[in-house]
C-alpha positions, -999 to 999 in steps of 0.1 A, spaced: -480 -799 318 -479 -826 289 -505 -835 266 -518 -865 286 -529 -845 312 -553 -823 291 -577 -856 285 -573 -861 253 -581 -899 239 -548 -924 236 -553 -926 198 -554 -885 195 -518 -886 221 -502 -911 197 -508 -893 168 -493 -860 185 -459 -880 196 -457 -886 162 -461 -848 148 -435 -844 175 -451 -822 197 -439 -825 234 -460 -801 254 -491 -779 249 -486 -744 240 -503 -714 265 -538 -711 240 -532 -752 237 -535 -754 276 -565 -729 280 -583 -734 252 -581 -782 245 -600 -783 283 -625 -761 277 -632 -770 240 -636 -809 253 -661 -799 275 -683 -785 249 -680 -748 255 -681 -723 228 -647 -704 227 -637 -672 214 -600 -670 214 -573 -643 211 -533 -651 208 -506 -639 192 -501 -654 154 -476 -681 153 -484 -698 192 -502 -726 182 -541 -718 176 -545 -742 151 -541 -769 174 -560 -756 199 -591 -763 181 -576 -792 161 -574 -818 189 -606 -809 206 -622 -817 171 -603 -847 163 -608 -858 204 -645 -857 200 -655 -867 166 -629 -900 166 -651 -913 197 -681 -924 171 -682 -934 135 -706 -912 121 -706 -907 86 -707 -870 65 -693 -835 71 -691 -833 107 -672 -802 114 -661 -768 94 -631 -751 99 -630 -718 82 -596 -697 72 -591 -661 53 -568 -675 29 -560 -711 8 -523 -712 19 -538 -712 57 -564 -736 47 -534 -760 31 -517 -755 62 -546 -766 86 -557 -794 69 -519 -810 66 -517 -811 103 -555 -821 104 -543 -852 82 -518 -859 107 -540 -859 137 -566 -884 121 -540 -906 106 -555 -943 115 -590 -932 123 -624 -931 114 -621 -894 101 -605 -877 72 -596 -839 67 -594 -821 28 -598 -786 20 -622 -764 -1 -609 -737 -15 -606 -720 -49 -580 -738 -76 -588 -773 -68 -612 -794 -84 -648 -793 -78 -659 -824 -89 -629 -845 -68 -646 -820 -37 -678 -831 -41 -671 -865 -49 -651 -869 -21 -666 -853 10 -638 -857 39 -655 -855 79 -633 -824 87 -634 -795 59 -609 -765 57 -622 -740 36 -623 -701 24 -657 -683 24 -658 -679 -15 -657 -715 -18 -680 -726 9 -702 -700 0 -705 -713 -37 -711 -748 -28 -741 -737 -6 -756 -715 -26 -757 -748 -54 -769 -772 -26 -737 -795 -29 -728 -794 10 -748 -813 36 -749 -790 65 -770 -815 81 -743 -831 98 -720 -806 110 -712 -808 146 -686 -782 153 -672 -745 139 -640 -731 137 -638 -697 130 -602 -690 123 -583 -654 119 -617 -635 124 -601 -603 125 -587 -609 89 -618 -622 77 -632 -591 87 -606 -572 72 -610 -588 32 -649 -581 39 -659 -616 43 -684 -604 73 -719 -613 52 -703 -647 40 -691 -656 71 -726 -650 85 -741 -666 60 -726 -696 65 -732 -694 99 -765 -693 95 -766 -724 75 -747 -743 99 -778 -747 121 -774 -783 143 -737 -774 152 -733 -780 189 -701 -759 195 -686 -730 175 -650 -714 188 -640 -682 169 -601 -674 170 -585 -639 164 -551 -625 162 -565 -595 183 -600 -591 196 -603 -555 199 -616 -531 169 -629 -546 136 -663 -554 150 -648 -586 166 -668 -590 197 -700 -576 181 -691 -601 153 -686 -630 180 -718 -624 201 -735 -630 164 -720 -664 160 -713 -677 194 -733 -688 221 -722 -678 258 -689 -681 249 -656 -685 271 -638 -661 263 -596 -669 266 -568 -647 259 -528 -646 256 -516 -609 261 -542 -584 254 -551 -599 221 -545 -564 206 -520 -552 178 -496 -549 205 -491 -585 207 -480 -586 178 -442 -593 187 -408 -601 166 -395 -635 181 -369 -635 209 -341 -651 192 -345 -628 158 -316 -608 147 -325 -571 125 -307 -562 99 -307 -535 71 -288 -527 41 -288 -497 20 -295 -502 -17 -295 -473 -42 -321 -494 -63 -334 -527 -76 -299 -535 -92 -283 -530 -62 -308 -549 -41 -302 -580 -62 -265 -580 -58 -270 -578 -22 -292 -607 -21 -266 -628 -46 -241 -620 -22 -257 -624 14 -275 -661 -4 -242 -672 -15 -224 -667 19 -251 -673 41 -264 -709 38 -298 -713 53 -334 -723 39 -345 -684 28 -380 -665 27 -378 -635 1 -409 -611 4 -419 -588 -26 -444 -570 -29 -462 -577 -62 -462 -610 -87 -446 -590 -114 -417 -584 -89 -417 -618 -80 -417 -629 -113 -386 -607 -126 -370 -618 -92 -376 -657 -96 -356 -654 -134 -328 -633 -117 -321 -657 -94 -331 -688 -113 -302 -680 -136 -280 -674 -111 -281 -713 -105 -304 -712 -70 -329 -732 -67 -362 -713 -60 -397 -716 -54 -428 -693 -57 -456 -680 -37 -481 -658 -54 -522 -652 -48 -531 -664 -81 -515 -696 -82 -541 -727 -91 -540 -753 -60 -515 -775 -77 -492 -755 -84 -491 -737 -41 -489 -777 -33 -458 -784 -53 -443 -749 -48 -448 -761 -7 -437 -794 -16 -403 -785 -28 -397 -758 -2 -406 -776 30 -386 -810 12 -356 -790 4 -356 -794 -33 -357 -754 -33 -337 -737 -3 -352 -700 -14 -393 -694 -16 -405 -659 -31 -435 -650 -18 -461 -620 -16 -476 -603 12 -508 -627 6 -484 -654 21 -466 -635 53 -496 -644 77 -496 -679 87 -470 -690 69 -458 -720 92 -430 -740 78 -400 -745 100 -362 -748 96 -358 -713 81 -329 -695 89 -333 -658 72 -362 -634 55 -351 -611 34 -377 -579 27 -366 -577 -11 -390 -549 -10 -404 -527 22 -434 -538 36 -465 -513 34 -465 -515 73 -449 -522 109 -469 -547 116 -468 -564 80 -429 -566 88 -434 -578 118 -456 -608 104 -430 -614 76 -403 -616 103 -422 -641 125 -417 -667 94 -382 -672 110 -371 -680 149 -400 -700 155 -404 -722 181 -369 -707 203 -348 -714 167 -326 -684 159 -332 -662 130 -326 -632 107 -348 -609 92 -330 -585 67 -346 -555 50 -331 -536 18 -335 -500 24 -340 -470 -2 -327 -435 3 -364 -421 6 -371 -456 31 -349 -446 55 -375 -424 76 -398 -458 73 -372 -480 89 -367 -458 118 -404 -462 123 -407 -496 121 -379 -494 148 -400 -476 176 -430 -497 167 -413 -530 173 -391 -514 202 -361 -531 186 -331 -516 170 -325 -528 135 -286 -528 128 -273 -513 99 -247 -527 76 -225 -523 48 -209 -550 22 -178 -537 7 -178 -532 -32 -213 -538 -33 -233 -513 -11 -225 -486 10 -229 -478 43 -263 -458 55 -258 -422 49 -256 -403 84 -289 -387 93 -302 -358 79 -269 -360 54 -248 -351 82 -266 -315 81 -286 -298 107 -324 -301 95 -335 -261 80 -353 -258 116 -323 -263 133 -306 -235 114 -328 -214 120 -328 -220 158 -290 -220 157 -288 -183 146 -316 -171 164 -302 -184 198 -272 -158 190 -288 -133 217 -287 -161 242 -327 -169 245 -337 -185 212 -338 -152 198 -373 -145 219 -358 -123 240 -367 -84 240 -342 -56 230 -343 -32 254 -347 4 244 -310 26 257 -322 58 235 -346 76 217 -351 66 182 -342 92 159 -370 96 134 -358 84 97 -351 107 70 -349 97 36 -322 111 15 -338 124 -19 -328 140 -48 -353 169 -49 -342 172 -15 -307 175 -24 -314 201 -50 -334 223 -25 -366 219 -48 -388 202 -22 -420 183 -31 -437 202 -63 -467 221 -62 -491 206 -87 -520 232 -83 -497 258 -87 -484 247 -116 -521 244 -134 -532 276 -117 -502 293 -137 -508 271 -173 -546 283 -171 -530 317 -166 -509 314 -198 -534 299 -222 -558 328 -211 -534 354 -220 -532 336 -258 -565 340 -265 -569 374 -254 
């Protein structure tokens, strides 16, 4: 199946040959059909298989068929970086049309916003929310919905906005909801708020088990004694392994000692931080993607969604909280069938963590060494039996565990203790004697 096939208007096709996109991904195929047609959708697929798309060309498809003027559809995302990300390809899709796409998120301008309405808007709820509430957004117009990461949304607390806007969004013809999973957080209650007999389309089971680590990803591990160690690692594997690089931290102040440690080391780096202004995520993007910065140091606020493509390895500077937030961090790499690495610096008291993350992905992580810079992974448990084992060890002596009954051969012999009265031959004193005999004495005195 190509693109052609699906319906989609010539002007829509060229402008996909042109992003370079060849054929229609599973959600792409399922979901562009039904979207054309009108239908509300509510949508569940892995991250990273091409949802964004999926409602991208049906709204570029039907809004490019009229020149209508104003805000004419509303695409909401959990996070600016994903909201950048959706409204770059959006600009792609409309280039040479009637339409425009822009974002409308928090650390841009207001006034360039508002004085610059674009047909298709990408926006957080704080941001939409705000612009409501202050009667700068014509809803009036608005022909279409996008409700994208729902379970996230849910997740940061965003439930009431979300509604909210919603609610505002009144002459909307056609609202699709997508979700990394659609079981627990209130999804489907949450979807039969907003949508409107919906078709409901799935890849997997749309639950956490979906989430998968790519096919062509190779798991590595090193042990690291500490954050000294860790760095010299890194130097070492960045210097010998060439390769655009994601390293994941988990706070800004980590990322910022990070980004001077290796800045002085002469690589060229680039940041990715929640409280970046809009500019500066752009630029920070810009360099990465364009190659004037071969490493990018990010927070967790960046692992979902993060789709930029040629890079070779991701480094886990620091454990993530989770399994499944390594799994998300390791999905940034070996995308689309490209090979990749994900590596993960391991402390002593991690170690128990890694094995975990192990069963949960179903994947064996290999553990290495570097000489003169870290050692190899202690054996497990030390190379000691654990303090249960021990005690199993010695109680298995009698040949069942140490369960098994003694049986009785004779009759016990009652214990005798072996005193010194005893020795003596005074046996146990006789207290009332003795009184009975002082009363006697002191009797005798007074007489």
């Amino acid at each position: 199946m190509d693109f052609a096939s699906l319906c989609i208007p010539d002007s829509v096709l060229l402008n996909i040959e042109k992003v370079g996109w060849q054929t229609p991904t599973p959600i792409q195929s399922l979901v562009i059909p039904r979207a054309l047609e009108g239908a509300d959708i509510l949508g569940g697929a892995p991250t990273g298989t091409g949802k964004s798309a999926a409602f991208l060309i049906p709204i570029v498809s039907r809004l490019s068929l009229d020149d209508k003027t104003g805000i004419r559809a509303v695409i909401l995302e959990p996070t600016r970086e994903l909201a950048i990300q959706v409204a770059s390809v959006c600009d792609e899709l409309v280039e040479g049309m009637n339409l425009t796409a822009g974002v409308l998120t928090g650390g841009s301008s207001r006034e360039m916003q508002r004085e610059n309405p674009d047909s298709i808007i990408v926006a957080t709820p704080g941001r939409l929310i705000e612009y409501l509430e202050k009667g700068w957004l014509n809803t009036e117009t608005v022909e279409m919905y996008v409700i994208d990461e729902a379970d996230r949304m849910l997740d940061m607390g965003f439930r009431d906005d979300v509604a909210k806007i919603t609610r505002e969004l009144y002459n909307r013809f056609q609202t699709m909801l997508f979700s990394a999973t659609l079981e627990g957080s209130g999804i489907n209650e949450f979807a039969s708020m907003v949508l409107n007999n919906p078709i409901e389309i799935r890849i997997g089971t749309g639950g956490e088990a979906d989430e998968m680590l790519p096919s062509n990803l190779q798991s590595r591990a090193y042990y690291a004694a500490g954050d000294t160690q860790k760095v010299k690692i890194l130097h070492h594997l960045l210097t010998t392994v060439k390769g655009r690089s994601i390293v994941f931290v988990k706070t800004k102040e980590r990322l910022s000692k990070l980004d001077g440690t290796l800045r002085r080391a002469g690589f060229k780096v680039a940041t990715l931080q929640g409280d970046m202004s809009m500019a500066e995520r752009r630029a920070a993007m810009k360099r990465f993607s364009e190659g004037s910065a071969d490493i990018l140091i990010a927070t967790d606020v960046a692992a979902r969604g993060l789709d930029i493509t040629g890079v070779s390895h991701v480094y886990n500077f620091d454990m993530p909280a989770n399994a499944a937030i390594y799994v998300h961090r390791a999905g940034r790499t070996a995308r689309a069938g490209a090979r990749g690495v994900v590596i993960t610096f391991v402390l002593a008291d991690e170690i128990g963590f890694l094995e975990r993350i192990e069963r949960y992905t179903e994947v064996d992580i290999e553990r290495r060494a570097i000489k003169n810079i870290c050692a190899s992974f202690p054996p497990k448990d030390g190379g000691q039996k654990h303090q249960s084992e021990k005690k199993r060890s010695r109680a298995s002596t009698q040949g069942k565990g140490g369960f098994d009954k003694k049986v009785k051969t004779e009759e016990k012999k009652p214990h005798k203790k072996d005193r010194l009265r005893d020795k003596k031959n005074k046996g146990k004193p006789d207290f009332a004697l003795k009184r009975a005999k002082k009363a006697q004495k002191l009797a005798q005195k007074q007489q």
